[in-house]
Wavefront OBJ file of the C-alpha trace (Angstrom):
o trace
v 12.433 -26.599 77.127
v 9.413 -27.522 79.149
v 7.029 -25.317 80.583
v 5.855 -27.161 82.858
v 9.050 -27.490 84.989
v 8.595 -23.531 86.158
v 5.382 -24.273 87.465
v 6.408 -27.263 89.321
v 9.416 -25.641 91.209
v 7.044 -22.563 91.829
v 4.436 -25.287 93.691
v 7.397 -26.715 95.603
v 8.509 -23.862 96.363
v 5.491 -22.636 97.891
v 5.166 -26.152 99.686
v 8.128 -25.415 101.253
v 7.476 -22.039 102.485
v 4.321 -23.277 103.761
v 5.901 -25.871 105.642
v 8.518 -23.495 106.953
v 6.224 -20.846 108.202
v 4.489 -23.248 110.052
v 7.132 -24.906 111.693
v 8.134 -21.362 112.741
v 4.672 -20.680 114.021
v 4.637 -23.933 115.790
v 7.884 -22.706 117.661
v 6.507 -19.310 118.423
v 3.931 -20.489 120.104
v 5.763 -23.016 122.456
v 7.848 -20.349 123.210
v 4.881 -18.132 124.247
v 3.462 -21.103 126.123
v 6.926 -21.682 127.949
v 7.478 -18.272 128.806
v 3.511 -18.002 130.216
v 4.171 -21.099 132.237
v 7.552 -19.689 133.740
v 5.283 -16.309 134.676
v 2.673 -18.646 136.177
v 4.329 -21.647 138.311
v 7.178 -19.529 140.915
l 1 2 3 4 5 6 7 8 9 10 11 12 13 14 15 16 17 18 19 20 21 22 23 24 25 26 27 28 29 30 31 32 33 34 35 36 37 38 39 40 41 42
């Protein structure tokens, strides 16, 4: 019907993964940071 509905879910899509991966990234690294803090303080 309209071609431009493909290309719209493909962009939100991608938003979304964006978003996503960066959250994920985001936890990594305050993981990383937590577990370098636990190494450091005892």
């Amino acid at each position: 019907m309209n071609t431009t509905r493909p290309q719209k879910t493909d962009d939100i899509r991608r938003r979304n993964a964006r978003r996503t991966a960066l959250a994920l990234g985001l936890v990594a690294v305050g993981i990383f940071v937590a577990f370098l803090l636990t190494a450091v303080v005892p």
